[in-house]
N, CA, C and O atoms as CSV, one atom per row, in Angstrom:
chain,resi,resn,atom,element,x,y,z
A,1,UNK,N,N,-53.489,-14.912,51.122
A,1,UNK,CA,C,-52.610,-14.681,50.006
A,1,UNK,C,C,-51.552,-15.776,50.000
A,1,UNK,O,O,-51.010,-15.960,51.090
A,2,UNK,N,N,-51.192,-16.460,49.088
A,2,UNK,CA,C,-50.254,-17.340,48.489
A,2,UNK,C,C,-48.714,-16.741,48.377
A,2,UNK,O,O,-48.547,-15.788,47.616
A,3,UNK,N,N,-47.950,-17.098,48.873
A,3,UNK,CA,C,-46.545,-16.204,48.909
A,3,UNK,C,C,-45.507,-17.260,48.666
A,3,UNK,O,O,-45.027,-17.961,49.557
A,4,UNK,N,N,-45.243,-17.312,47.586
A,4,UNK,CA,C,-44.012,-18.292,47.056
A,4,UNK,C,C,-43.823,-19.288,46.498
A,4,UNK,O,O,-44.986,-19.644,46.689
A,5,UNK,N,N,-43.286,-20.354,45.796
A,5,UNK,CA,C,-43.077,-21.183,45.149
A,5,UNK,C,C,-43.971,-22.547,46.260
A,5,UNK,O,O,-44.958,-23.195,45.912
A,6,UNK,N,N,-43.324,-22.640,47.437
A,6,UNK,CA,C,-43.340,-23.532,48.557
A,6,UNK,C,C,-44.947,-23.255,48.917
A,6,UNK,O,O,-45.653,-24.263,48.949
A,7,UNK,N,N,-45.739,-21.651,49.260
A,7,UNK,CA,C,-46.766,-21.987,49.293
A,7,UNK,C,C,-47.705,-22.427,48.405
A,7,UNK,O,O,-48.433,-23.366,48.726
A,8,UNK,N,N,-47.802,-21.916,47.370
A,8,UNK,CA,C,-48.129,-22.520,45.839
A,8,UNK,C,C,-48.329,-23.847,46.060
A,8,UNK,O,O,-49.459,-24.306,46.227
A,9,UNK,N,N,-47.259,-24.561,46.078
A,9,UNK,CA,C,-47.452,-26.214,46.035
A,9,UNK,C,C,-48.337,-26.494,47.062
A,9,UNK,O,O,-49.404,-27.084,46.897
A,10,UNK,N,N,-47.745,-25.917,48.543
A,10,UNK,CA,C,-48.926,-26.292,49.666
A,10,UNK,C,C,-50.156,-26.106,49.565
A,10,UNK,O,O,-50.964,-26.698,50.280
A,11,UNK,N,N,-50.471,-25.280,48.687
A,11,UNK,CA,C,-51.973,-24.718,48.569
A,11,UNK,C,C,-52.447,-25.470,47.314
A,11,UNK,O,O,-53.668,-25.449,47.161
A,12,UNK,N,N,-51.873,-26.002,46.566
A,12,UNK,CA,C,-51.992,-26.751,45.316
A,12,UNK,C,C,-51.902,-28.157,45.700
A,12,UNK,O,O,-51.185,-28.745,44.890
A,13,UNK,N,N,-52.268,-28.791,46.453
A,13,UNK,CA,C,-52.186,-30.239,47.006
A,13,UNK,C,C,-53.391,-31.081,45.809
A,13,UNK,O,O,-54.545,-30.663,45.901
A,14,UNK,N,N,-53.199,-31.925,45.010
A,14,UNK,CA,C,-54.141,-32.687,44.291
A,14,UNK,C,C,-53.777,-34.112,44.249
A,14,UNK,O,O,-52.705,-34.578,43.863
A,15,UNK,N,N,-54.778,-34.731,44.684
A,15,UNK,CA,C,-54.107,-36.126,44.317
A,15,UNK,C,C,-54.956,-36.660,43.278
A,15,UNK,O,O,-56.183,-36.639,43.187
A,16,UNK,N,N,-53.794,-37.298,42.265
A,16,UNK,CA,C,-53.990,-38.230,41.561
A,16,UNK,C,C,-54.683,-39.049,41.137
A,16,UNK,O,O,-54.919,-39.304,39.956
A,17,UNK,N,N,-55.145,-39.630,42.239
A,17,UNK,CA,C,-55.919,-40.576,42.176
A,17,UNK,C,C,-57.837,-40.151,42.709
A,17,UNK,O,O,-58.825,-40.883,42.663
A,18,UNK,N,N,-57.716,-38.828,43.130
A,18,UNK,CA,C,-59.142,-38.426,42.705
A,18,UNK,C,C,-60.202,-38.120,42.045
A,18,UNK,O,O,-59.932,-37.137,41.355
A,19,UNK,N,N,-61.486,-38.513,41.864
A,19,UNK,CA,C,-62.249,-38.482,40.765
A,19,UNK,C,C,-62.637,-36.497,41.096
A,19,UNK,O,O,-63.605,-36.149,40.421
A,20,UNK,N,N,-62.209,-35.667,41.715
A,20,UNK,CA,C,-62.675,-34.841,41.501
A,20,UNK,C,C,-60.887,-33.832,40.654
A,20,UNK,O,O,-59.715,-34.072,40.364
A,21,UNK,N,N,-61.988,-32.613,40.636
A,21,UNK,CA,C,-60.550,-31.479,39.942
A,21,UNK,C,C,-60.472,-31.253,38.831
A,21,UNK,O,O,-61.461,-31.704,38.253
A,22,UNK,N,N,-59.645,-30.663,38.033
A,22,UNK,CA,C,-59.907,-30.079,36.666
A,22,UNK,C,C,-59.396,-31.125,35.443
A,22,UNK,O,O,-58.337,-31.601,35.035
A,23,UNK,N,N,-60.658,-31.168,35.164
A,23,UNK,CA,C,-60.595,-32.606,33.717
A,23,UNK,C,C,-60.144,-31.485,32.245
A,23,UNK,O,O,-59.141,-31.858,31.638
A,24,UNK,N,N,-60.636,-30.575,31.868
A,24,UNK,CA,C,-60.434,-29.882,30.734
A,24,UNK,C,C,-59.590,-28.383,30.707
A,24,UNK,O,O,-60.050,-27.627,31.563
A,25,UNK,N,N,-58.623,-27.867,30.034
A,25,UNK,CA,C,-58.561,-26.229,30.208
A,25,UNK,C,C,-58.496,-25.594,28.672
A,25,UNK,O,O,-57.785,-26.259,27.919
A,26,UNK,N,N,-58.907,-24.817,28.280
A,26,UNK,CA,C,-58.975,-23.968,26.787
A,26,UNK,C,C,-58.532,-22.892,27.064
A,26,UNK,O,O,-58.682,-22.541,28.234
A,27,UNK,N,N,-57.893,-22.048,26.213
A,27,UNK,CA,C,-56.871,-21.013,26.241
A,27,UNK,C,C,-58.068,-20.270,25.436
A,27,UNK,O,O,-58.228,-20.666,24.282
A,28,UNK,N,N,-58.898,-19.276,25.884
A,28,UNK,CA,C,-60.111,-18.458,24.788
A,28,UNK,C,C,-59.055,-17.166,24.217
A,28,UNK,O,O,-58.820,-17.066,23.013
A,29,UNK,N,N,-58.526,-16.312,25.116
A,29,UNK,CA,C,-57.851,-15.321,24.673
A,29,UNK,C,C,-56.580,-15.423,25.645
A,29,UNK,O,O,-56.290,-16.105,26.628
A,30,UNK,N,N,-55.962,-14.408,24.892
A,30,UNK,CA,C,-54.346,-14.584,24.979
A,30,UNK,C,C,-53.803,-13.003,24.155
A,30,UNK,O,O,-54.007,-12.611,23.007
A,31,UNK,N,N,-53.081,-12.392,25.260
A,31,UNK,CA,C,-52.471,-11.303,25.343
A,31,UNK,C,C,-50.843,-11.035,25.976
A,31,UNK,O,O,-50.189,-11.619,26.839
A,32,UNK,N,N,-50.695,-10.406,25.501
A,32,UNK,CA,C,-48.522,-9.886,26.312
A,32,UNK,C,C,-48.030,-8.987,25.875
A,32,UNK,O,O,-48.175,-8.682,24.691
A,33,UNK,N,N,-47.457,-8.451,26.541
A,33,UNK,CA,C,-46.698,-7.383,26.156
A,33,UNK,C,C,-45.500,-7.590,26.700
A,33,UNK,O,O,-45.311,-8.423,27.586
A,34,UNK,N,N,-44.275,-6.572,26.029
A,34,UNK,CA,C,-43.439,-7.135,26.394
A,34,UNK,C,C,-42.587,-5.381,26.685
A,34,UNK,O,O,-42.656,-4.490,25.838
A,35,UNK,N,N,-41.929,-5.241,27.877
A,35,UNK,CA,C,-41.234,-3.551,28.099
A,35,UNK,C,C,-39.815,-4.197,28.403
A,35,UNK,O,O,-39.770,-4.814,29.467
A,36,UNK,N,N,-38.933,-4.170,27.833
A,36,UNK,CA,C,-37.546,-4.110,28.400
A,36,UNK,C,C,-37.082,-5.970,28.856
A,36,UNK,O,O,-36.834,-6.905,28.094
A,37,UNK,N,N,-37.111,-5.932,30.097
A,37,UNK,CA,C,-36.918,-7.120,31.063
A,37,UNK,C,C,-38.171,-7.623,31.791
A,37,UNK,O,O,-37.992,-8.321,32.789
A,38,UNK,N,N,-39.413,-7.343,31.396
A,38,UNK,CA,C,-40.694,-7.238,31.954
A,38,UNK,C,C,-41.595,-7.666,31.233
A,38,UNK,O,O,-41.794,-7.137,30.139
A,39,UNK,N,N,-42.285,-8.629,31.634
A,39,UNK,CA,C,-44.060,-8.673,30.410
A,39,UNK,C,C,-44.817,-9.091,31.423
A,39,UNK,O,O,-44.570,-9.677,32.477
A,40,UNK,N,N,-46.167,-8.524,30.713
A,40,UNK,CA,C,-47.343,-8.637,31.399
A,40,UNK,C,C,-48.263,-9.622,30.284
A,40,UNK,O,O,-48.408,-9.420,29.079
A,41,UNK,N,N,-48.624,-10.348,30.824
A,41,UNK,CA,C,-49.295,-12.027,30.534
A,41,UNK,C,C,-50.830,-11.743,30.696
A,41,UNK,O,O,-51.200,-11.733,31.870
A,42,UNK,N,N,-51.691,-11.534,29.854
A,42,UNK,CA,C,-53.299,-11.643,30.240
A,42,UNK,C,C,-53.884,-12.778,29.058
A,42,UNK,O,O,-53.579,-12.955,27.878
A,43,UNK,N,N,-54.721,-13.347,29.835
A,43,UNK,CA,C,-55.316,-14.825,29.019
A,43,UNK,C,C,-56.555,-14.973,30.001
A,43,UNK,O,O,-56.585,-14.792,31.219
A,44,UNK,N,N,-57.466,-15.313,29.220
A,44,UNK,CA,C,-58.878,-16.382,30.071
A,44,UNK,C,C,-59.018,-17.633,29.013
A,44,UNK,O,O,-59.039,-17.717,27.785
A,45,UNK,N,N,-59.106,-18.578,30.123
A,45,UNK,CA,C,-58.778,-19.964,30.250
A,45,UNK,C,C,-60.765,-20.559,30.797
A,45,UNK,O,O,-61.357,-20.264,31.836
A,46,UNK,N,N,-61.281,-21.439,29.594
A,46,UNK,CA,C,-62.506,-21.920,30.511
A,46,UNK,C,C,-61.930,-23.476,30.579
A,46,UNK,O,O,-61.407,-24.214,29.744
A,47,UNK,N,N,-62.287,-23.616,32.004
A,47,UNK,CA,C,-61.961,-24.975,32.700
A,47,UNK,C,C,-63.013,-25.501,33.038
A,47,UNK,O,O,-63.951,-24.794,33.406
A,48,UNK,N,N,-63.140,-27.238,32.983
A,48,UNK,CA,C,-63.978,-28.214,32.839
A,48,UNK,C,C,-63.490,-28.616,34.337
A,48,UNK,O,O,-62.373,-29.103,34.163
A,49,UNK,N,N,-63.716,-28.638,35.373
A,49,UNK,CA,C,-63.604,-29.512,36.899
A,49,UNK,C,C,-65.060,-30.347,36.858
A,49,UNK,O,O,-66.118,-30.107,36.277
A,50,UNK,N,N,-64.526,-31.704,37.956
A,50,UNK,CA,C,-65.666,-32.495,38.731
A,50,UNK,C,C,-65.445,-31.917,40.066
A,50,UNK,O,O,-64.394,-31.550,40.592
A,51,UNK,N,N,-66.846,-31.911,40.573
A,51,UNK,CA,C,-66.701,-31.656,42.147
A,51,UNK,C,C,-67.742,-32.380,42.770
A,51,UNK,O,O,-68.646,-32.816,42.056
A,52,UNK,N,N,-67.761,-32.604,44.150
A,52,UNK,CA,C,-68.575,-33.499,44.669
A,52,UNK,C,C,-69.670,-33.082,44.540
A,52,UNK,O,O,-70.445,-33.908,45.023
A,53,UNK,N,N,-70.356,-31.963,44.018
A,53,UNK,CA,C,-71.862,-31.821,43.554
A,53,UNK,C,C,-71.992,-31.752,42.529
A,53,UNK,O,O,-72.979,-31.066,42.264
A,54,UNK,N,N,-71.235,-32.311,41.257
A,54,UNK,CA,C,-71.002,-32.481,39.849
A,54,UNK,C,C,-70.198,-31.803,38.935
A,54,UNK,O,O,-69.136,-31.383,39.395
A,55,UNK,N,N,-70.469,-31.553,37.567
A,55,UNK,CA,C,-69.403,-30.846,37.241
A,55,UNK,C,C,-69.244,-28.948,37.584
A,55,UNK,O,O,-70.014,-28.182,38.162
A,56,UNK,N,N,-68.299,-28.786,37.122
A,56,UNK,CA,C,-68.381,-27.254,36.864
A,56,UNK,C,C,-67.706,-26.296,35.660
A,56,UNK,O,O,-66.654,-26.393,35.027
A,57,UNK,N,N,-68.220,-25.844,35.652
A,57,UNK,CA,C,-67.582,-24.978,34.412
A,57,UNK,C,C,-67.232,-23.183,34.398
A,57,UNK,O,O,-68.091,-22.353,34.694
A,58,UNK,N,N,-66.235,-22.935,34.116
A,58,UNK,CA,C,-65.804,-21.285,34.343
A,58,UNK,C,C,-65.055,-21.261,34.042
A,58,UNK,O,O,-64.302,-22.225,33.900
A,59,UNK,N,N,-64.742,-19.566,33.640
A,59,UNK,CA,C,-63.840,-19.012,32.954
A,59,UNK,C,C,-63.246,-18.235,33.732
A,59,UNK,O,O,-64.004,-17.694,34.536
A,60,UNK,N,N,-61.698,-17.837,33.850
A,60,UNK,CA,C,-61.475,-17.073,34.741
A,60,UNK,C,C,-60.396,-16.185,33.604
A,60,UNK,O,O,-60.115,-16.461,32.438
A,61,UNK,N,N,-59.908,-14.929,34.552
A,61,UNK,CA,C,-59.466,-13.939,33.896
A,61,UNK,C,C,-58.052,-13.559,34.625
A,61,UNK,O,O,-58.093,-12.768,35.567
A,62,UNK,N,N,-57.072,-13.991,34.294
A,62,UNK,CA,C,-55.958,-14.126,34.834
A,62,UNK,C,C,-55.386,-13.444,34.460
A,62,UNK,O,O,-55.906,-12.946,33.462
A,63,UNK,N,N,-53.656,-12.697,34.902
A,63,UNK,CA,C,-52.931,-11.751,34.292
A,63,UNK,C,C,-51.660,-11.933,35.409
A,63,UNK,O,O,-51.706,-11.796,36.631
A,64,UNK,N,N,-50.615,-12.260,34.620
A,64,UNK,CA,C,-49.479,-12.328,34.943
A,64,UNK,C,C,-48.295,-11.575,34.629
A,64,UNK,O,O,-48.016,-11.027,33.562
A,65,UNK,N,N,-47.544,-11.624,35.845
A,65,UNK,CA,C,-46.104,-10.138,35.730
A,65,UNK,C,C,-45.226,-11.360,35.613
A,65,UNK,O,O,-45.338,-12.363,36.318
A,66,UNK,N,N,-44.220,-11.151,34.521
A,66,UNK,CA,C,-42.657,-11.908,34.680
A,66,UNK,C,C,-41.547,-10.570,34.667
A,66,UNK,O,O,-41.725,-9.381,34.402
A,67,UNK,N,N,-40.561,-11.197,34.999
A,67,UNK,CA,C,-39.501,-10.443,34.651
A,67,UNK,C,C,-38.029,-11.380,34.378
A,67,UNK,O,O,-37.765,-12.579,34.476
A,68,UNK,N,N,-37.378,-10.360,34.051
A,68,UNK,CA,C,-36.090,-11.271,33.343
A,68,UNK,C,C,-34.921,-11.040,34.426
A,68,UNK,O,O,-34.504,-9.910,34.678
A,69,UNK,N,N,-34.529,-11.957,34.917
A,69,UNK,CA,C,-33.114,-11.729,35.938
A,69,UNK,C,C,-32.049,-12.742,35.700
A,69,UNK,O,O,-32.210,-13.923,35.391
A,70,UNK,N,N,-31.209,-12.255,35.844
A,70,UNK,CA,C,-29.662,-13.674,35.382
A,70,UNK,C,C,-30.124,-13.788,33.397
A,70,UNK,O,O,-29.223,-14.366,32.789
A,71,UNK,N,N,-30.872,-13.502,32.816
A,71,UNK,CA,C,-31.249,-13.489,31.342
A,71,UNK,C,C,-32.111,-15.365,31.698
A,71,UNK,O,O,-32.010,-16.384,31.015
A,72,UNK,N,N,-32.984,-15.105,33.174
A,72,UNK,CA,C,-33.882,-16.000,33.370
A,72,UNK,C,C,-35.502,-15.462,33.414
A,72,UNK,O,O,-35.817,-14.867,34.445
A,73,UNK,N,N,-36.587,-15.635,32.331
A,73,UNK,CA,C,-37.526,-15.576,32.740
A,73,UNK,C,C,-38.357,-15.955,34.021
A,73,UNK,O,O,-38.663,-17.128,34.237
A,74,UNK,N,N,-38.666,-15.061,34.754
A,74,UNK,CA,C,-39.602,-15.833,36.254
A,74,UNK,C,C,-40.678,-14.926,36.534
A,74,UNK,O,O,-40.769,-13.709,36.368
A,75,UNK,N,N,-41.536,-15.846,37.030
A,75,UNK,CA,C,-43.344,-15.328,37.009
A,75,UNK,C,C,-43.295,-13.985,38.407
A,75,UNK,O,O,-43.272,-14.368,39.577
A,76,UNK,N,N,-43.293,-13.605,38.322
A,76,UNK,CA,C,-43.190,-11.935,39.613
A,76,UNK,C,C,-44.106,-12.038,40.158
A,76,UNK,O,O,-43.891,-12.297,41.342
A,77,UNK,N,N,-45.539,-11.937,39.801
A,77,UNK,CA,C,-47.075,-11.687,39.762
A,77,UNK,C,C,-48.175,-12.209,39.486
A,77,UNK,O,O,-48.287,-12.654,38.344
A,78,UNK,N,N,-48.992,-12.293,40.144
A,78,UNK,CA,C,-50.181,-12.870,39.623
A,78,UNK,C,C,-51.443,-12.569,39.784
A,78,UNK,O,O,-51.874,-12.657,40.934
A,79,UNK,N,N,-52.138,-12.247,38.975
A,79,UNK,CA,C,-53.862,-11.902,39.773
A,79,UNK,C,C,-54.957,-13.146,39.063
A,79,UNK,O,O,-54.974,-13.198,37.833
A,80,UNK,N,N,-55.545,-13.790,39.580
A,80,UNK,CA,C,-56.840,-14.401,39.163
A,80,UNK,C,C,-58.278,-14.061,39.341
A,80,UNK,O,O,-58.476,-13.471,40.403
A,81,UNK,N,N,-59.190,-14.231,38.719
A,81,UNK,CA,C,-60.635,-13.681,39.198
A,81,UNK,C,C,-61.332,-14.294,38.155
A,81,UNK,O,O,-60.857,-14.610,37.064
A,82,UNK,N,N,-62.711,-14.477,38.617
A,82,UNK,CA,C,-63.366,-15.059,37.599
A,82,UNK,C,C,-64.336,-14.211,36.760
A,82,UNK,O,O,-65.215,-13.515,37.268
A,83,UNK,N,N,-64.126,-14.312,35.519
A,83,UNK,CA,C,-64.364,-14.093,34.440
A,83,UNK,C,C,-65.968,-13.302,34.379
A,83,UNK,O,O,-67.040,-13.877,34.568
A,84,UNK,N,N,-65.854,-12.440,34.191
A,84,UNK,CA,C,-67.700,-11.505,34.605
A,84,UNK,C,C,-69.059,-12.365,34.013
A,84,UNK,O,O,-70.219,-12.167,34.372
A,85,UNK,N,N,-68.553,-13.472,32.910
A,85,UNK,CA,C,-69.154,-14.623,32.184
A,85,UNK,C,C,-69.360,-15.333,33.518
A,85,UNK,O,O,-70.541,-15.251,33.858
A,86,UNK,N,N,-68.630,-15.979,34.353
A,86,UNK,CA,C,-68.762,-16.888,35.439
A,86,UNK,C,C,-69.536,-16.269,36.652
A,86,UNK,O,O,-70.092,-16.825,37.599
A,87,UNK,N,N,-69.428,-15.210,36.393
A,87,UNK,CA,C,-70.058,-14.515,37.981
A,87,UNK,C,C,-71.444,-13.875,37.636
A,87,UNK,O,O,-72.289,-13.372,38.377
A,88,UNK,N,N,-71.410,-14.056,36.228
A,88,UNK,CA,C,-73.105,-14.038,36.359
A,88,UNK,C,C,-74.118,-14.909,35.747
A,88,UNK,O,O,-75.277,-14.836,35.338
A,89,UNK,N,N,-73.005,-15.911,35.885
A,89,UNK,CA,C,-73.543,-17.186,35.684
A,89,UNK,C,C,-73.748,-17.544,37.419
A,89,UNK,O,O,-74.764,-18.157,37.745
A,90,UNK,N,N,-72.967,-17.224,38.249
A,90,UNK,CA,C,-73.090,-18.175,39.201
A,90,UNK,C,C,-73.667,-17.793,39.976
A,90,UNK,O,O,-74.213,-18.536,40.790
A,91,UNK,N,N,-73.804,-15.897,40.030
A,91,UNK,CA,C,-75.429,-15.498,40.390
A,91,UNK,C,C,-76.799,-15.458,40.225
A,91,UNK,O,O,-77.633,-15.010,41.012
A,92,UNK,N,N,-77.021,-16.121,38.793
A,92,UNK,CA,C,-78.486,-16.555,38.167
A,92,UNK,C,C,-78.435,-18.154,38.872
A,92,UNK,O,O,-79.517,-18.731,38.981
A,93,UNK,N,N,-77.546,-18.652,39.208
A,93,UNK,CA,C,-77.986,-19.955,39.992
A,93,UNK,C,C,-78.303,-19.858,41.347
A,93,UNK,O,O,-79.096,-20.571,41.963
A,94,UNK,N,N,-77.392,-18.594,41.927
A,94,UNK,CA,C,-77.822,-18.327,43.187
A,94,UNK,C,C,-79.360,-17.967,43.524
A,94,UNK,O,O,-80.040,-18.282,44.500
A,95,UNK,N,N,-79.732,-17.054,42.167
A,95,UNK,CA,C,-80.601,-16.468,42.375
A,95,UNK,C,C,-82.357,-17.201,41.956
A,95,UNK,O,O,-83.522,-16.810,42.022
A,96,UNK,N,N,-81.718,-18.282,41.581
A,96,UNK,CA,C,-82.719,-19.512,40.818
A,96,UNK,C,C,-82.944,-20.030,41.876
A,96,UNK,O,O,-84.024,-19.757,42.402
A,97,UNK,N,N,-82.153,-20.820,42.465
A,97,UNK,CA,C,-81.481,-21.238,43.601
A,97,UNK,C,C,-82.993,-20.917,44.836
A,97,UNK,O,O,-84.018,-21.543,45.106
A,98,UNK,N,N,-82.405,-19.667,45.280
A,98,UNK,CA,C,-83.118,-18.466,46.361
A,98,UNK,C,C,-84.735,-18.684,46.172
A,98,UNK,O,O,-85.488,-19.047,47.075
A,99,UNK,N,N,-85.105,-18.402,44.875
A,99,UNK,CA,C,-86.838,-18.804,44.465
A,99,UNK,C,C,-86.852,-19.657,44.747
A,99,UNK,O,O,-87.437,-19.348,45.785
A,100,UNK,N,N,-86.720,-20.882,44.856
A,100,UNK,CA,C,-87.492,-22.306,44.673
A,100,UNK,C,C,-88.816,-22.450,46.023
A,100,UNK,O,O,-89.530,-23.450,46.084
């Protein structure tokens, strides 16, 4: 688990100057609500990455908690997972894969 601003970045290390990592992102859906000092953020995003066995492609299904403190928006929460589109996509390759 990722815990904080500081691990975030540590765990988010990309350099620049690599031909691999995420070349494209599309916003497909987009949701919020909003209670008081609180919103909840849901969106899936399909992303275009290179990786050293070529490209890749997936959608993931994200959902985010903010809340309001000092009358400052800040991100509270986060869940990611990939998108039930991606995971059965990436089990018909497994499973293509497995036959040969």
């Amino acid at each position: 688990m990722i815990k904080g601003v500081d691990g975030y970045m540590d765990w988010n290390q990309v350099d620049p100057k690599s031909p691999y990592g995420m070349k494209s992102y599309k916003m497909r859906e987009f949701d919020m609500i909003f209670k008081g000092d609180a919103a909840f953020v849901c969106f899936v995003p399909e992303i275009d990455s290179m990786t050293p066995n070529g490209p890749y492609h997936r959608a993931l299904r994200i959902c985010d908690f903010y809340t309001k403190t000092n009358g400052q928006w800040i991100q509270s929460g986060s869940d990611t997972a990939l998108h039930q589109e991606s995971l059965r996509n990436s089990w018909r390759r497994r499973v293509l894969w497995a036959t040969r």
